[in-house]
C-alpha positions, 0 to 999 in steps of 0.5 A: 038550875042544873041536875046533879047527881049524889050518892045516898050514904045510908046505901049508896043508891044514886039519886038526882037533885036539882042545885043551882048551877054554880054550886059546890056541894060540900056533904050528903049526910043522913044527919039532920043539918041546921041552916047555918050562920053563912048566906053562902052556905045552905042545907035542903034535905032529899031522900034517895030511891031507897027511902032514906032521907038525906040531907045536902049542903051546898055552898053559892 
């Protein structure tokens, strides 16, 4: 697992998350993201050092 470091788009604070390594992440978003239908494709929610939650799609 490695450590990857986002930006939150409420307020651009930087935050760390940890992802598998051979990820792409496809989108930081404040609004809330349903799984989809992809196995490839998943959505973990975070939140940045402000406290704004966020949530992260990545794609295997």
């Amino acid at each position: 697992m490695g450590i990857e470091q986002l930006s939150c788009p409420a307020c651009g604070a930087t935050f760390e998350m940890g992802l598998p390594r051979d990820v792409t992440v496809q989108s930081v978003t404040t609004e809330d993201r349903e799984e989809p239908d992809d196995d490839r494709v998943k959505v973990r929610p975070n939140a940045c050092p402000n406290g704004h939650e966020c949530y992260v799609m990545f794609r295997f």
